[in-house]
C-alpha positions as CSV (number, residue, x, y, z in Angstrom):
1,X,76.2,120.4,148.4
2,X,73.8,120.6,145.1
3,X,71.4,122.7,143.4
4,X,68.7,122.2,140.8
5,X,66.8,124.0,138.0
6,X,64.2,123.0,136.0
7,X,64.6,122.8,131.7
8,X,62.2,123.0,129.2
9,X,62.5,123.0,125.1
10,X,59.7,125.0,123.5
11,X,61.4,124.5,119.8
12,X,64.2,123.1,118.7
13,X,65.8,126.1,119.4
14,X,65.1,127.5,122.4
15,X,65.6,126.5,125.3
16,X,63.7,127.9,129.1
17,X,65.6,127.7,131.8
18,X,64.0,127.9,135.4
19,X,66.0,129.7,139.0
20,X,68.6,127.7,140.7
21,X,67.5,126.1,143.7
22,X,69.7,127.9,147.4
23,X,67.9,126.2,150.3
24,X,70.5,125.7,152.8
25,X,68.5,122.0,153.4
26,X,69.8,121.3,149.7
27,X,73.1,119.2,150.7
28,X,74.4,115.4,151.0
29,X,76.8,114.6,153.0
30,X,79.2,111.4,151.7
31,X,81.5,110.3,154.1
32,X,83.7,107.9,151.2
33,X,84.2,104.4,151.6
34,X,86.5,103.0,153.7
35,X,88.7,106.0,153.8
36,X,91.5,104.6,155.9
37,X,92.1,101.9,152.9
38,X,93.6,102.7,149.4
39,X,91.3,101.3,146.6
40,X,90.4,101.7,142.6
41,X,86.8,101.1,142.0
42,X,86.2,100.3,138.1
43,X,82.6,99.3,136.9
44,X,82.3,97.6,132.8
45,X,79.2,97.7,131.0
46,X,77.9,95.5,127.8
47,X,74.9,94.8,126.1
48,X,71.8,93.3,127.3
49,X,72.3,95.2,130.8
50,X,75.1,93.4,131.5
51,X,77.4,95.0,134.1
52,X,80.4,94.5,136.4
53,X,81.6,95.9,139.2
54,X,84.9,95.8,141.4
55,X,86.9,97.2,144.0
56,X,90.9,96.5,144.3
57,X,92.7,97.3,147.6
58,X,96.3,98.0,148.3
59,X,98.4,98.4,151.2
60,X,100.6,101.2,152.0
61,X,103.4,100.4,149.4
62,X,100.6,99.9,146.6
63,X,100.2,96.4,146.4
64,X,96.9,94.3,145.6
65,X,95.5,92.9,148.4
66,X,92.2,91.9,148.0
67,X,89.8,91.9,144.4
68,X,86.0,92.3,145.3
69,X,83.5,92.2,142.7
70,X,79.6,91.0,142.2
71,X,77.8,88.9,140.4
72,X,74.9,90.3,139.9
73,X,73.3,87.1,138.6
74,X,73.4,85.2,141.6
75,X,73.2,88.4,144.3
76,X,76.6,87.3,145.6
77,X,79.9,88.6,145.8
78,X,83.3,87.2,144.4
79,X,86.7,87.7,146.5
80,X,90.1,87.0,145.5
81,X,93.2,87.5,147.7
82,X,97.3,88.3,147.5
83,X,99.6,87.3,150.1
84,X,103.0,88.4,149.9
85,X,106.5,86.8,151.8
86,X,108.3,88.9,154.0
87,X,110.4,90.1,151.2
88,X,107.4,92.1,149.2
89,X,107.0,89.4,146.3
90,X,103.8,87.9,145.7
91,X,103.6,84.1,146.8
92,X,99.7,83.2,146.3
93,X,96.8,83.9,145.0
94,X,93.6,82.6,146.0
95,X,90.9,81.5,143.9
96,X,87.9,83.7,143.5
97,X,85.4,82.5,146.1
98,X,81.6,83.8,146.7
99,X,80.0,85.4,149.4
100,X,76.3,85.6,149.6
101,X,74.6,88.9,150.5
102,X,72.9,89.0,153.4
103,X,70.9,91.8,155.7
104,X,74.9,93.2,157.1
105,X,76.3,94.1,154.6
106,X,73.6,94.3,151.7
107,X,74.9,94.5,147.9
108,X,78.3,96.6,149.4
109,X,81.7,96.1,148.0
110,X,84.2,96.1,150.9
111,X,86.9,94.7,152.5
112,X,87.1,91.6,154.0
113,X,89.9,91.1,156.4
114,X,89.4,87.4,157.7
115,X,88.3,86.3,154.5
116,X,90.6,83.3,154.3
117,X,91.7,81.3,157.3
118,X,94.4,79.1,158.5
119,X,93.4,75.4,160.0
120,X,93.7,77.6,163.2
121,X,91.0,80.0,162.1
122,X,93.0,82.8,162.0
123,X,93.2,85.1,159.4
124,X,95.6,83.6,156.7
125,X,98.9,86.0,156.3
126,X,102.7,85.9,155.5
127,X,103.2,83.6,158.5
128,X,101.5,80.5,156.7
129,X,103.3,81.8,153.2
130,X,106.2,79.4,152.6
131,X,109.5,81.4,151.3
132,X,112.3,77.7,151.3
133,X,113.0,76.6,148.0
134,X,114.3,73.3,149.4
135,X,110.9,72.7,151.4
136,X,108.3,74.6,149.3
137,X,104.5,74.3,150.2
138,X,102.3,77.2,152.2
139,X,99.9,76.1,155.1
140,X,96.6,75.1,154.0
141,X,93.1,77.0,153.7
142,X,90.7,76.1,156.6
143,X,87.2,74.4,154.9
144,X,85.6,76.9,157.5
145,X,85.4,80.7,155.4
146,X,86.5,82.1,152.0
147,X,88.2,79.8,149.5
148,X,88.9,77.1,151.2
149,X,85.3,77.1,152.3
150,X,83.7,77.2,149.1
151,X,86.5,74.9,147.3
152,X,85.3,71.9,149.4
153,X,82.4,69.8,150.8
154,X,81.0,72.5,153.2
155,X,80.8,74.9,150.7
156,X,77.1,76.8,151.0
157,X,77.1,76.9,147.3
158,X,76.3,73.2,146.4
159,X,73.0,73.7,144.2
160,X,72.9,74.0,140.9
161,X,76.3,73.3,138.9
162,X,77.7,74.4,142.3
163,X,78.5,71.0,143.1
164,X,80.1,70.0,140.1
165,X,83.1,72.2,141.9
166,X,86.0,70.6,142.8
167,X,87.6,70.3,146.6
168,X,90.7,71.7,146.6
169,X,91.8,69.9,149.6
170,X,93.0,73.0,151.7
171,X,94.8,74.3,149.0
172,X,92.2,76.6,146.9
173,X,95.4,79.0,145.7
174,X,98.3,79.4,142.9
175,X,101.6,79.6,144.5
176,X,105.0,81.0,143.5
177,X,108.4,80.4,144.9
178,X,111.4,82.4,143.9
179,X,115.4,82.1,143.7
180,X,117.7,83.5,146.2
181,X,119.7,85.5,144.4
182,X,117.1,88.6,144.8
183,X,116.6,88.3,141.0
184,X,113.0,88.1,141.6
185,X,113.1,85.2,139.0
186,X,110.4,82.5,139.8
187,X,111.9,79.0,140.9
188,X,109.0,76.6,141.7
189,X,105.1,77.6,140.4
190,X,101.9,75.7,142.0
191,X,98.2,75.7,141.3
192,X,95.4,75.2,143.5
193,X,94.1,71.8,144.5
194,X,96.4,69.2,146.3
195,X,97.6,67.3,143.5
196,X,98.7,70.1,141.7
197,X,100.0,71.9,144.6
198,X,103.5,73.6,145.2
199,X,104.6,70.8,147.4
200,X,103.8,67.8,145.3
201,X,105.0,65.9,142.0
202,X,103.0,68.4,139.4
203,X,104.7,71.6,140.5
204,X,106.7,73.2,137.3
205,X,109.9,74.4,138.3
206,X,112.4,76.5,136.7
207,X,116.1,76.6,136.4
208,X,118.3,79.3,135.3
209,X,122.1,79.1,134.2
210,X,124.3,80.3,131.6
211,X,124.7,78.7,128.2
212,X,128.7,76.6,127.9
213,X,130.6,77.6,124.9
214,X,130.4,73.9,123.5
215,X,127.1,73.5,123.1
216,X,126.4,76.3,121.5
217,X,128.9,75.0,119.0
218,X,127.7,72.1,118.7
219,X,123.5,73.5,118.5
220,X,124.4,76.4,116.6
221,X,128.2,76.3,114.7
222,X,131.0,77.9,114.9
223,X,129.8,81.3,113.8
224,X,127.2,81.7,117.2
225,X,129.6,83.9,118.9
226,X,130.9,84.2,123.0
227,X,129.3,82.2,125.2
228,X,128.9,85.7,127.7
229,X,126.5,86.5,125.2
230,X,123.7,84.0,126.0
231,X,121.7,82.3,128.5
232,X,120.4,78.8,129.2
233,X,116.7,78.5,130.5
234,X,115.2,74.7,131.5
235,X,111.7,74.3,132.4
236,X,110.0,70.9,134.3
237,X,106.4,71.4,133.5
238,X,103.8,69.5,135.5
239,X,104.1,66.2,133.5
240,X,107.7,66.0,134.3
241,X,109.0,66.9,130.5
242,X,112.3,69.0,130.9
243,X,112.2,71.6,128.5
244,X,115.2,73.9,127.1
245,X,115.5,77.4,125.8
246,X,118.3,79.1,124.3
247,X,118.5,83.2,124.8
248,X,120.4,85.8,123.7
249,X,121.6,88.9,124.9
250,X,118.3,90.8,124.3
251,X,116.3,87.9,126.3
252,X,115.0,87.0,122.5
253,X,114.8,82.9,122.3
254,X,116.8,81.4,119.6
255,X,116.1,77.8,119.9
256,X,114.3,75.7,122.2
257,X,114.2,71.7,122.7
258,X,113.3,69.0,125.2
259,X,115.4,67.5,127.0
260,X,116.2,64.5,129.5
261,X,114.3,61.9,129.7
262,X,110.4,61.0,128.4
263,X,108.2,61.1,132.0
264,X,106.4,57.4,132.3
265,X,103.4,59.7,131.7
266,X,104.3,60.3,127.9
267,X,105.6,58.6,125.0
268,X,109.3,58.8,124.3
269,X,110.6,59.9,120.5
270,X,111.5,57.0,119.3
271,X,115.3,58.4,117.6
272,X,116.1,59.9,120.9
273,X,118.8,57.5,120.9
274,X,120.0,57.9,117.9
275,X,121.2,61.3,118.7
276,X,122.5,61.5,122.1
277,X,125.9,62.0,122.7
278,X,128.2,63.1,125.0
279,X,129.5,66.6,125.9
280,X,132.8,67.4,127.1
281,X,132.3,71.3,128.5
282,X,136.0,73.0,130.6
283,X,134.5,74.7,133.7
284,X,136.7,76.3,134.8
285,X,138.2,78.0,131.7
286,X,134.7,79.1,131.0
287,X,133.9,83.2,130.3
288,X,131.3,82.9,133.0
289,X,133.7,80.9,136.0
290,X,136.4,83.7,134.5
291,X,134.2,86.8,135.7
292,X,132.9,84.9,138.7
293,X,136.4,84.1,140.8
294,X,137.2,85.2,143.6
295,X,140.6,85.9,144.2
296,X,142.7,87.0,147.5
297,X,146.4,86.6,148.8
298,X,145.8,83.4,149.9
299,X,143.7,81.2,147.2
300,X,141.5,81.5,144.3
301,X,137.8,80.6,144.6
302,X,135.9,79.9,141.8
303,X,132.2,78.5,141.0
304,X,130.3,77.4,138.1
305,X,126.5,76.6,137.4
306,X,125.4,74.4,135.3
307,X,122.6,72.4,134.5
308,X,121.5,68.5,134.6
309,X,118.2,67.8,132.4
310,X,118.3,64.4,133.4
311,X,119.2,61.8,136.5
312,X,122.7,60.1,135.8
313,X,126.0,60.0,136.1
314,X,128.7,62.6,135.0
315,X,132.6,62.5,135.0
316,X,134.5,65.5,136.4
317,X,138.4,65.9,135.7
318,X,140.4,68.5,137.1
319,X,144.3,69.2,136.6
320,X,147.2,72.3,137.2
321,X,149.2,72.8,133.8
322,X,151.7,74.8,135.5
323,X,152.8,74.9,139.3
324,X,154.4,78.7,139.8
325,X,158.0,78.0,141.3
326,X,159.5,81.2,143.6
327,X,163.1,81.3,142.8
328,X,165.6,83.0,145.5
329,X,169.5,82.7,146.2
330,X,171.7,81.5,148.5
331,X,174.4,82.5,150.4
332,X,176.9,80.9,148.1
333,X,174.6,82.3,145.1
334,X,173.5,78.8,144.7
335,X,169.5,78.8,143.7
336,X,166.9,78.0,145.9
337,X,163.6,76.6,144.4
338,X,160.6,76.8,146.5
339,X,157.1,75.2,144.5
340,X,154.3,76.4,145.6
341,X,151.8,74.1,147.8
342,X,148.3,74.0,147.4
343,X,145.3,72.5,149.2
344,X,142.7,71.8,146.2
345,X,139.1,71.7,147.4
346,X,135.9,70.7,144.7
347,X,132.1,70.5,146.2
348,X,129.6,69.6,144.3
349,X,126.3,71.6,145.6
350,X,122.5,71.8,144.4
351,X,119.7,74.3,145.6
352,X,119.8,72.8,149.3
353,X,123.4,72.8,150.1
354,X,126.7,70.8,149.3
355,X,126.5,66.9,147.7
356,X,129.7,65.8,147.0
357,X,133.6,67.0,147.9
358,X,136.6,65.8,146.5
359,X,140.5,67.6,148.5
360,X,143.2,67.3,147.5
361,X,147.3,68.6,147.2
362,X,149.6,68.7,145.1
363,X,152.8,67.2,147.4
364,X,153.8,66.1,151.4
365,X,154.9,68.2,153.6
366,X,157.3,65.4,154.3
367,X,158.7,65.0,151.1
368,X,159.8,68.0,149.5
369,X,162.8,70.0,147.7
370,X,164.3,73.3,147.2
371,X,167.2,72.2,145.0
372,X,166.0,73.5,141.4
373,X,164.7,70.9,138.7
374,X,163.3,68.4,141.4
375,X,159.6,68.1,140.7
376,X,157.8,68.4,143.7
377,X,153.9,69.0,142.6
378,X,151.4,66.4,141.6
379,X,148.4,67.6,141.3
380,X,146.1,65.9,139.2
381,X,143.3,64.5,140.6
382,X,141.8,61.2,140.0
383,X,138.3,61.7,137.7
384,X,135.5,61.1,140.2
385,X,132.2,60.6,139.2
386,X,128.7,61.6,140.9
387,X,125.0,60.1,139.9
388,X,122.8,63.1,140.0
389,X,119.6,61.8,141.8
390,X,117.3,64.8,139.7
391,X,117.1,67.1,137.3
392,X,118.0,70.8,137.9
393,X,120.5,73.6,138.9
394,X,123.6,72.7,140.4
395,X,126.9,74.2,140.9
396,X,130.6,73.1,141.1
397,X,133.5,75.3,143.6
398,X,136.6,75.0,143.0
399,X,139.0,76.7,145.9
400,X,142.9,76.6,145.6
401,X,144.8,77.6,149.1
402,X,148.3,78.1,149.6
403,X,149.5,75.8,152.6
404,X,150.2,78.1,155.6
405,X,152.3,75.0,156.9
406,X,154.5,75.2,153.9
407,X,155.4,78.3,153.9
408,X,155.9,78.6,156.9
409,X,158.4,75.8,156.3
410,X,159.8,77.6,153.1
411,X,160.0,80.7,155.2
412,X,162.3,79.0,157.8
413,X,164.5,76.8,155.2
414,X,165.3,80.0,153.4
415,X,166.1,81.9,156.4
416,X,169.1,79.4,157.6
417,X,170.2,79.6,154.2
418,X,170.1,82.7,153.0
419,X,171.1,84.3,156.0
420,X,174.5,85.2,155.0
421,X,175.8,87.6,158.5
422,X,175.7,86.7,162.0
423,X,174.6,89.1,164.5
424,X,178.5,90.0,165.5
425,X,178.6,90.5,161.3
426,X,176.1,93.6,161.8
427,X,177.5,94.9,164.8
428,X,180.8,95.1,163.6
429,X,179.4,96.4,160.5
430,X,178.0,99.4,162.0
431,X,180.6,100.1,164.2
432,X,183.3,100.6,161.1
């Protein structure tokens, strides 16, 4: 409802008020807009009667859907959409696209549900949003509405410097791809067009890990402090350059650098060679394989990540210093030495899923020996080497198993050793 009164200034001073208007016919009824949605309506102003105006909508759990705005130059409207993967993080964004006004819907700010289409022509929605970082790349745009529509040859806005716009092929959209370790951490990024999409050779990716002990010795002396303290970031832009940032505690970097090799697309620093050398780093010893094992009754499991900033080969060693020996008696007091038997597993694994495994133990179950000082163990394991197709994130397991077979053959050796009274020995014992 309103009301109304009329004001006149005789002076500067005073000021003549007229009665308030109470016709019951004096109301306005607004019904809102779009009051089953959840928007923010913000309008700007500048100088020359310049002005914009937009509408944001959200879904239930407050998340941007859908940016509307005008242009009030060309009597059109601008539309930009969010799509989200099944886990709530947001995987693209469309390019703004025009609408024209037109007698429906007038110079209204709304929302538009079928804005964007799949090459079905069904609304585009998390079903068409790729979520694999080993197969990235969402379903295209149809050319038919929305983005995809205006990004292309059937575009209705070809006049002008219109057509100066580029086609972007079906994929008129940025694109973002995250790890799986729920970190919400981004893993591969995309922009719109085809070339540069998520799914082809421009995509920048990026690779997170933990910085080795040794190489922050070596980058920043003696004097940088645990290696637990710092992380190790590596970024593959859209040229191909691998690039390398050093963090520490407080996510603050402390030194960057390339890395890898020059793309064909760039010019190579010509005293790269001059300073590469190679970098021994222990693994398994490391603080961060230390807090990361997993250990149970039966073997140890431990797993390390690392990363390659350029295609080539690397050598892997791996030995035991000491083999634990479990020490008993016989029946004539005599000692029994029993080493312990493992089964010694390595795999090699990137993103997508193991590469490489190497297994191996430490003795036969044919050959063996419980008489003290007879060396039964040798585990040291050949260096193997692997050729690492690609830079990136990889990861190295190592898993040590006790052999159920051999102790099960320890268990019955010590038994017919060891087992000092016969049955008659115990019932005549208890009988005295």
């Amino acid at each position: 409802m309103y009301r109304v009164r009329a004001i006149q200034i005789h002076d500067p001073y005073i000021i003549v008020t007229g009665p308030w208007t109470n016709h019951l016919s004096n109301y306005y009824t607004c019904d809102g807009l779009e009051i089953d949605k959840n928007w923010t309506f913000q309008a700007s102003f500048a100088e020359e009667g310049k002005r914009n105006t937009l509408i944001n909508y959200f879904d239930g759990i407050g998340r941007s859907r859908q940016l509307n705005s005008i242009n009030e130059s060309y009597l059109s409207g601008l539309i930009s959409n969010n799509y989200y993967n099944i886990d709530g993080l947001k995987v693209i964004t469309s390019l703004p696209a025009p609408y024209k006004f037109g007698e429906e819907n007038g110079r209204q700010l709304y929302y538009f549900p079928n804005f964007n289409k799949d090459i079905n022509n069904q609304e585009y929605n998390h079903q068409d949003v790729s979520t694999d970082v080993c197969s990235p790349g969402s379903a295209p745009m149809s050319t038919s509405s929305g983005a995809g529509k205006y990004y292309s040859n059937q575009s209705d806005f070809l006049d002008d410097y219109h057509r100066f716009t580029p086609d972007a092929e079906g994929f008129p959209f940025s694109e973002s791809i995250y790890t799986n370790d729920n970190t919400g951490r981004v893993a591969i990024q995309g922009n719109a067009g085809d070339e540069l999409a998520i799914s082809g050779e421009h995509a920048t990716k990026y690779f997170y890990a933990k910085a080795s002990q040794e190489e922050l010795y070596r980058v920043f002396g003696l004097d940088v402090g645990n290696e637990k303290y710092y992380n190790k970031e590596g970024v593959i832009d859209p040229n191909g350059q691998f690039s390398v940032t050093y963090k520490d505690g407080k996510d603050r970097i402390i030194a960057s650098a390339l890395g890898g090799e020059a793309p064909p697309s760039l010019v190579p620093l010509n005293y790269e060679d001059e300073y590469q050398e190679n970098l021994t780093v222990s693994m398994i010893r490391s603080e961060f394989s230390l807090n990361n094992q997993v250990v149970s009754p039966n073997n140890i499991k431990m797993t390390y990540f690392f990363l390659v900033t350029s295609p080539g080969t690397y050598d892997f060693d791996y030995d035991i210093v000491e083999n634990p020996i479990a020490m008993f008696e016989d029946c004539n007091l005599d000692d029994l030495c029993y080493h312990c038997k493992y089964d010694l597993s390595i795999v090699l694994s990137d993103e997508c899923g193991d590469l490489h495994t190497v297994t191996k133990d430490n003795f036969n179950l044919n050959s063996w020996s419980s008489i003290c000082g007879v060396t039964n163990e040798n585990m040291a394991v050949p260096p193997f080497t692997y050729n690492f197709p690609k830079a990136g994130m990889y990861s190295i397991t190592k898993t040590l198993t006790l052999n159920n077979d051999m102790r099960e053959i320890y268990l019955q050796d010590y038994l017919s050793k060891a087992s000092c009274k016969t049955y008659n020995d115990f019932l005549l014992g208890s009988d005295s």
